[in-house]
Each structure stands twice: as C-alpha cells, then as structure tokens.
Steps between C-alpha positions, in 0.01 A plus 500: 500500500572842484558669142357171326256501311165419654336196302222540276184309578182410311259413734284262394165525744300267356096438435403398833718745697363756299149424471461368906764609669717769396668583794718231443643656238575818681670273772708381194591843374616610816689197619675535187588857539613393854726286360643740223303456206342739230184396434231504258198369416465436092146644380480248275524169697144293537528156549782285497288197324505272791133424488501443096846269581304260713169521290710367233456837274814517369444786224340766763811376734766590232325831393533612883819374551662704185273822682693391847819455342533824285340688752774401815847424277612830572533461847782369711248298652140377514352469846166277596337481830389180325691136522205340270555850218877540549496089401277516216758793362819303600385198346177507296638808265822367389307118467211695305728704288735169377404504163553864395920560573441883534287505761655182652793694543313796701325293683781327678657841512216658714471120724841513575399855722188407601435443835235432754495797805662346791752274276662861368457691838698185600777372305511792247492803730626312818247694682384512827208685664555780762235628736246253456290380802202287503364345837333168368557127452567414126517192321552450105361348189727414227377595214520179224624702207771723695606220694461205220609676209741814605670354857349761709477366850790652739476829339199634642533358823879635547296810433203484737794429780611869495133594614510579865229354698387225224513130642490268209361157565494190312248389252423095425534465145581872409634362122177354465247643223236733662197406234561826315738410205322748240261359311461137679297641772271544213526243325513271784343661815392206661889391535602864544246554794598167654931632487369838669339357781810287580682766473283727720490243772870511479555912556245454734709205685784770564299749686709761278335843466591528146563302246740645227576405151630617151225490268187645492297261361579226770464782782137579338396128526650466838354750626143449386518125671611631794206774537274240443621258721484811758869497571683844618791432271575809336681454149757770360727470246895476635575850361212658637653396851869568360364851460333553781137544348320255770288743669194476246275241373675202455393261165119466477394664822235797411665774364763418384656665182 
C-alpha cells in the first residue's frame, strides 16, 4: 500500500536454477517486484543442503544450513522457486539444528518467513498477475515436497487462472511422485525410470501443451522422459508462465539457458 514499507526479500535461487536454468530466477525477481517487494539476492547463499539431507550427511547439511541461515535472517523474508529447498529449510534446519539452542532459535526464526514462490505471491502478498497471456493448453505436476510437506496446491493454480488465454486441464495422479525425488533417481533408477514413464504417459494422456510445475528438479526429469518418448509437451516452470517468459526454449529443448 502506499507509504508502507516495501518488504525486504532474500531470494533464494537455488543450485539448479542457477546452474540450468536461470531465467527462472529472473521470473522470480520480477514477479516479486510486481508484487511490491525489494529484492535481493545474498552473495553468499550456495546450497541449501538438500542433497547432503537425503544422503544422510548430516555434518555438511548443518555447516550449510548455519551459511543459509546467517546469510538470509536479515531479511523480512526468504523466497525459493523451490518446494523440495524451501522444505528442507522449513523443516530440515530447525530438525538439524535441535541440539545446539542458539542456532535452534534462528533457525525457526528464519522458517517461520520462509516460503516457497507461489505460496508468498499467494497468501502473503495476495497477488494477482496483470497482463499475462499465453495461448496454450496447460496441465500441472504437483511437486511432492511443495505439495507433501508445505500445502502448496491451490496457490499456484489460483495464480495461473489470472493468465489470459491459458486452459488448464486435468492431470491423473498429479500428487503422484514423478521419479525425481533428489537423490533416489540415483540411487534407484530402475524404480525412478519406471515412475517417469507413468507419469509421461499421463501428461501425454491430456493432450496439454505444457506441463507446469514448481520445482526444477521434477521439471528436468519430466522433461527428459518426455523428449525421449518423442512427446511435444513442453515443460516450464509456473513462474516462468506467471511472468510471461514462454516465448523461448522451454526445459530441455536445444538451447535452452
């Protein structure tokens, strides 16, 4: 509102945004700024431990959670494009942290304003998209860590519905697990393949143009099945449609940031 203070952000863009697709974090910036944000991007973040957390590395986890956490408890807020990151930060740190009160303390502090991109844009900004258009059938994956372990279903769909031209379409079993899940498509890629390919067969079922989701990771995996089951599903993130940023390579086609 006007003469309020504009809310601080950290944006948190994480590994795989950064390192495959960073145009997902620009999308973020600016749909934050849309919505009335100040934001910046802390020099000093890396990685929010997610991969150590499930490899059962606890003492690499904790060192990058007490980098995450003094690096981002400044801010009003801490921002993920990321359900899988912004739950491994809600949950893991303070869990992780238990045993040492000090940093127990800051670590529920900086949870407590953590949030995953569409969640905030949501029900902490109460904002809405103007001027949006895309001209495609869209159906979406529910990512298992945003949905599962923060609650984020509605939000980025109430979202999506303020983009002109966009026909969402349902997708059998979108709360089911696309394969991805981190390090178990590694560790058990047999099983992993066997979850993408039901899952392709199911986007492809739909006859959607794109398929959307929250995380990277599962987008990535999706994406790669699809291509090589020679489906013309194109995969975004939601916030690269939210922002309009549609008109380039989608996820995994050649050249592609």
């Amino acid at each position: 509102m006007t003469g309020e203070p504009r809310p601080r952000v950290g944006l948190f863009v994480t590994c795989l945004v950064d390192a495959i697709r960073p145009q997902i974090g620009f999308a973020a910036i600016e749909l934050l700024q849309e919505a009335g944000c100040e934001v910046e991007v802390p020099q000093a973040q890396t990685c929010c431990g997610q991969p150590a957390l499930n490899s059962g590395d606890d003492a690499d986890t904790v060192h990058l959670a007490r980098q995450t956490i003094a690096a981002f408890e400044g801010y009003d807020y801490v921002v993920l494009p990321s359900g899988s990151c912004a739950a491994t930060m809600v949950h893991g740190y303070p869990e992780l942290l238990a045993g040492d009160p000090d940093w127990a303390a800051r670590a529920h502090a900086m949870a407590a304003k953590t949030h995953e991109i569409t969640s905030f844009l949501a029900d902490v900004m109460a904002f809405a998209p103007q001027g949006r258009r895309c001209d495609a059938s869209a159906t979406y994956h529910d990512s298992c860590s945003g949905l599962r372990e923060l609650g984020i279903a509605a939000q980025p769909r109430a979202l999506l519905s303020h983009v002109e031209g966009l026909e969402m379409r349902g997708l059998a079993g979108n709360d089911v697990c696309c394969g991805f899940g981190g390090t178990f498509c590694v560790k058990y890629s047999d099983i992993s393949n066997a979850i993408a390919n039901e899952k392709a067969e199911a986007v492809e079922a739909t006859g959607a143009d794109i398929l959307l989701a929250g995380d990277l990771g599962c987008l990535m995996n999706m994406a790669g099945k699809l291509n090589r089951r020679g489906a013309k599903t194109r995969c975004f993130h939601t916030i690269e449609v939210l922002s309009g940023r549609t008109s380039g390579p989608a996820i995994g086609e050649e050249g592609a940031p």
